[in-house]
C-alpha positions in Angstrom: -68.1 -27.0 166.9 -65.6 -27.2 164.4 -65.6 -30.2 161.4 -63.0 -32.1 162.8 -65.6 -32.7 166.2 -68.5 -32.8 164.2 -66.8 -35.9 162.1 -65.9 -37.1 165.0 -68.7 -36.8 167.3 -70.8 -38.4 164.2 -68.3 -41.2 163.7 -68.7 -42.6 167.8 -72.2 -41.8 167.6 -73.2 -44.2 165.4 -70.5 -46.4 166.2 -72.3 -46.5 169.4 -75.3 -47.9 167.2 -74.2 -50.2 165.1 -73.8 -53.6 166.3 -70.1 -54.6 166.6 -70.2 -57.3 163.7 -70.9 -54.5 161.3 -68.5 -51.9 162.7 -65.8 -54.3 162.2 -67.0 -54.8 158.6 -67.3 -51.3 157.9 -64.5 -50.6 155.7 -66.2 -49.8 152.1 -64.2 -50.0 149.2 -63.8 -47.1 147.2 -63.2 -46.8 143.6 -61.3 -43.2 142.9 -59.3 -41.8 139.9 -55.8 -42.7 139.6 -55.2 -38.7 139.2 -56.2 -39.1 143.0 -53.3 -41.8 143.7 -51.7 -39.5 146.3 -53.9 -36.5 147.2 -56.9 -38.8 148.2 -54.4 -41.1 150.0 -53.2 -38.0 152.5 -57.3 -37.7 153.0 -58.0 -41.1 153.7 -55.1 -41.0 156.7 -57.0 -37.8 157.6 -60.4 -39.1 157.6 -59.2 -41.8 159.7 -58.1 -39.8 162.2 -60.5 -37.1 162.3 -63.0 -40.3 162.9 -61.3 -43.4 163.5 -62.6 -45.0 160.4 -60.6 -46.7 157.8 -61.5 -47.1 153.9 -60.0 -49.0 151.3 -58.9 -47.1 148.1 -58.5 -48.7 144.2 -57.1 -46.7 142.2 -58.0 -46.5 138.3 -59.4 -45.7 134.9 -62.7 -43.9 135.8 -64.0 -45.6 132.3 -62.8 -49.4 133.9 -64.4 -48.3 136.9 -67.5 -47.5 134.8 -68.0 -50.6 134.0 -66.8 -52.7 136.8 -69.6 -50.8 138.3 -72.3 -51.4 136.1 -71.6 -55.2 136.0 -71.8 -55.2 140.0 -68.3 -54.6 141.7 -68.5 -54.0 145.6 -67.7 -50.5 146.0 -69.7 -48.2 147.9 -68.3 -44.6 146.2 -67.1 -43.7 143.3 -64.5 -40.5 142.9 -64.7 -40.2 139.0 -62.2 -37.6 136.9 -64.7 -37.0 134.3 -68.1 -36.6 135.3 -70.2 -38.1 132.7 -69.0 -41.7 133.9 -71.0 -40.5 137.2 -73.9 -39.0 135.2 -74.0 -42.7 133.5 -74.3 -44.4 136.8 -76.9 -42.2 137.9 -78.8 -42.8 134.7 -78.2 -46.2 135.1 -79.7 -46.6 138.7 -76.9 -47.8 140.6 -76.7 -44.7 143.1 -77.1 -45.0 147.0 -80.0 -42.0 146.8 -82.3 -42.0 143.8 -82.1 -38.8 141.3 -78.7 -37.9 142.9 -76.1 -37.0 140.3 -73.7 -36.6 142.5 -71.4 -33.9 144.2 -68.2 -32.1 142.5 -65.6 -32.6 144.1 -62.5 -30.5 141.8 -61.9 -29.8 138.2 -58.0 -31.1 137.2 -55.4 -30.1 134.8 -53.0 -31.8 133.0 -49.3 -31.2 132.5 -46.5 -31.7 130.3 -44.3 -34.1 132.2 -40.6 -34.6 131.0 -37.9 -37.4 132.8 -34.3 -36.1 133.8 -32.4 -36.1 130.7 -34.8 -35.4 128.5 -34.1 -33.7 125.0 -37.6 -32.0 125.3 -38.0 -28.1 126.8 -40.8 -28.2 129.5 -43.5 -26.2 127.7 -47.0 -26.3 128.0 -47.6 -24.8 124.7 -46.2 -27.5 123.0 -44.3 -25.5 120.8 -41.5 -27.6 121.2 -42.9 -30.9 121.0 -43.9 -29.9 117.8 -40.3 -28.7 117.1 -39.0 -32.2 118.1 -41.0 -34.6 116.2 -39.5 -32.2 112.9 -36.0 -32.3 114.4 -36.3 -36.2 115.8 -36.1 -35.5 119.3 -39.1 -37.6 119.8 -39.2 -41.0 119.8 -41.8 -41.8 122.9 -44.4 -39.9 124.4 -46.4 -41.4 126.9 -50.7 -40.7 127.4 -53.2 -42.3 129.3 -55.4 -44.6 127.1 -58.3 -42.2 125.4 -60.7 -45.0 125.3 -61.5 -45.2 129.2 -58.9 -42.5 130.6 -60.0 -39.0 131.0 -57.0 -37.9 131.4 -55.6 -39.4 128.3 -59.2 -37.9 126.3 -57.8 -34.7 127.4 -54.2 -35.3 126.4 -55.6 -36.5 122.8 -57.8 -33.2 122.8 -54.3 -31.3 123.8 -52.3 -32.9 120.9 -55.5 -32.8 118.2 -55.4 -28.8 119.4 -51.5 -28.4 118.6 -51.7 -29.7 115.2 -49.8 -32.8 116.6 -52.0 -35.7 116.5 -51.2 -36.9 113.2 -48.0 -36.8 113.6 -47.2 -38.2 117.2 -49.3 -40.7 117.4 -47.6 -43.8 116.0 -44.9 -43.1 119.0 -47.5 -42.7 121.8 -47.2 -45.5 124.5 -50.2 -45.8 126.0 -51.1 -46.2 130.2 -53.9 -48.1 131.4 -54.2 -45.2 133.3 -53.1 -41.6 133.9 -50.7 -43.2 136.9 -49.1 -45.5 134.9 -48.7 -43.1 131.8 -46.8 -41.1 134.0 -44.6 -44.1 134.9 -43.9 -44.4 131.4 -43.5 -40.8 130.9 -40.4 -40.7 133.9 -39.0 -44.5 132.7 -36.5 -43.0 130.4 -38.2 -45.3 127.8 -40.1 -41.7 126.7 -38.7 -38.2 126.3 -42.1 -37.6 128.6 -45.9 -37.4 128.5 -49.0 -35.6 129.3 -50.2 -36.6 132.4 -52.5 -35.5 136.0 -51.2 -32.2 137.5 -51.8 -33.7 140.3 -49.0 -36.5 140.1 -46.8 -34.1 138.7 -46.9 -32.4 142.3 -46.3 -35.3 144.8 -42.4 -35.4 145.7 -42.0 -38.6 144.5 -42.7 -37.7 141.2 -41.5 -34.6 141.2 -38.2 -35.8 142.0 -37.9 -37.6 138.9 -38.7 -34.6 137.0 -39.9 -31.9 135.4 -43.3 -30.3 134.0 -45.4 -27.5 132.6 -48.9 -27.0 132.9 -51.2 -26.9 129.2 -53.7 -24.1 129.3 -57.1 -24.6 129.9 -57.8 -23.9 126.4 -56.3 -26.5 124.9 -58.5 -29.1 126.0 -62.4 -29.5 127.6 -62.5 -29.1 131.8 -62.0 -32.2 133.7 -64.9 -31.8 136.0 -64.4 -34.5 138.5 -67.6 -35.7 140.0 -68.3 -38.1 143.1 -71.5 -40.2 144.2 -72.2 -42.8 146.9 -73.3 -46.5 145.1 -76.1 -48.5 146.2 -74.9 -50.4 149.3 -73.2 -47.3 151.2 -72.9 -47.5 154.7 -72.2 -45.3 157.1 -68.5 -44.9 156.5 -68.8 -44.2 153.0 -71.2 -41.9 153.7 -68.7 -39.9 156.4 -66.0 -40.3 153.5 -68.1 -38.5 151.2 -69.1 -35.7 153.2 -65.8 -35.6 154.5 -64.3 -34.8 151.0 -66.1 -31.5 150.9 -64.7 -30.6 154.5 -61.9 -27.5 154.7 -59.5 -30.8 155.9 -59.5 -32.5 152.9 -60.0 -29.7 150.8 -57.0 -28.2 151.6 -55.4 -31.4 150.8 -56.5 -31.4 147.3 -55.8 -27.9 146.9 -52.3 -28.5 147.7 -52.5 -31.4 144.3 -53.5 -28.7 142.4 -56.9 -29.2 141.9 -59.4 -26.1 141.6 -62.0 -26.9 144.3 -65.7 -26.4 143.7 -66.4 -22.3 144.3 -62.7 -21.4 144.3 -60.2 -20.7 140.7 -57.0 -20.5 139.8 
């Protein structure tokens, strides 16, 4: 029997069993990466109908998350972009099944993401964002906050790397999150930003403009780990096994993201 039937089969099965109270009120909240903004939203609309089951998705910081978490918010998974934030919930006892440290689920990249217009050369070396904050190109540039971001940890990491920290970062505008920082990056209120691979590939984004992808070596991996939270039910559960399914692997595949036993 192929995934799809299996999910499905599973899905009516105990949707059979459940009374109908809680199947109505089976639609856990999920907290996920805002690098995830668009790939996990085309696998939520699959999930649902490979099963029929809905989940709500909130999209943000993984270090917010963190601690929205830990003080008790109502979600039942958590997609993180930097896996220690899930080995700190484990740790911290707050996982659906005891000793798990959860499953991973992709390892991102980041980009170099310039607007329309801008007076920067899309190069992942950096070479000439280094070139423009000499010449006076730069007056914006546009990261994810370091202090809770992943994302914008690895964009500092990136920029300490170049030799460019020092010198850029009194013009860095900082997102609450790797989504918004690449809103700022495309406003035309930045010559651009560093920012999720994975936004940098949705059309909408794209559209607005262009980007180059840093090397790995520039930064540490973005190992991006999931886990179910105390309180899971059964939906959650199908969501999370879902995410290692070829369906919804093939989705984030097509976001860029290197998929556990596959690389570049």
């Amino acid at each position: 029997m192929k995934t799809g039937a299996v999910l499905r089969f599973l899905a009516l099965s105990l949707a059979m069993s459940m009374p109908s109270a809680a199947r109505a009120d089976d639609v856990p909240a999920i907290a996920a990466a805002s690098d995830l903004q668009f790939a996990l939203t085309e696998v939520a609309a699959s999930f649902k109908t490979a099963t029929g089951r809905e989940v709500r998705l909130a999209f943000g910081s993984s270090g917010n998350f963190f601690r929205q978490i830990r003080q008790g918010a109502p979600f039942q998974m958590f997609l993180s972009a930097d896996e220690e934030f899930v080995q700190g919930l484990a740790d911290a006892g707050v996982t659906a099944d005891e000793g798990t440290e959860g499953a991973l689920y992709a390892v991102g990249r980041i980009v170099l993401i310039l607007p329309h217009g801008s007076p920067l050369a899309a190069d992942g070396t950096l070479g000439d964002l280094a070139a423009a904050l000499e010449d006076g190109r730069l007056k914006k540039f546009a990261i994810a906050n370091p202090e809770h971001a992943p994302y914008g940890q690895r964009a500092e990491e990136t920029l300490r790397h170049a030799g460019l920290w020092d010198a850029i970062k009194g013009k860095l505008v900082y997102g609450e999150n790797v989504s918004q920082a690449a809103q700022f990056a495309l406003s035309g209120n930045t010559e651009g930003g560093l920012v999720a691979w994975s936004l940098a590939l949705a059309p909408e984004v794209a559209a607005r403009g262009t980007h180059a992808i840093i090397p790995e070596t520039m930064h540490k991996p973005l190992r991006q780990r999931m886990m179910l939270l105390n309180g899971a039910g059964e939906t959650a559960r199908l969501f999370h096994s879902y995410m290692q399914e070829e369906e919804a692997r093939a989705i984030m595949r097509r976001y860029g993201f290197v998929l556990p036993g596959e690389t570049m």
